[in-house]
C-alpha positions, 0 to 999 in steps of 0.5 A: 546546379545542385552543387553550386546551390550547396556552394552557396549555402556553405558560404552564407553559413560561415559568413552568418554563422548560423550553425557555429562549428563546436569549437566557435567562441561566440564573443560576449557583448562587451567582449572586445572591450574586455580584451582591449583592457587586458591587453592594456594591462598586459602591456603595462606590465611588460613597460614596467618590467623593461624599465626596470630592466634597464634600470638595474643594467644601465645600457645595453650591452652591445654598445659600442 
């Protein structure tokens, strides 16, 4: 019984996180917003980067 009863304690503790592991991040309150804007930034970058790519090559280069 004893066992089963830590069981469940370790598993209520990883689902509430009520004592977080040293390397556990918690999120800040705007947090997902935050990285849903730099990822939007991070991909506009990469858009630019491959349209000028393209630019300065013209077409692929395995064209048949």
């Amino acid at each position: 019984m004893g066992k089963h009863l830590l069981n469940l304690l370790a598993g209520a503790r990883q689902a509430l996180v009520m004592w977080p592991d040293a390397d556990y991040i918690r999120p800040s309150k705007d947090g997902f917003q935050k990285d849903a804007s730099k990822l939007r930034g991070d991909s506009k970058k990469v858009a630019r980067g491959l349209a000028k790519t393209v630019r300065v090559h013209g077409k692929q280069a395995n064209d048949r």
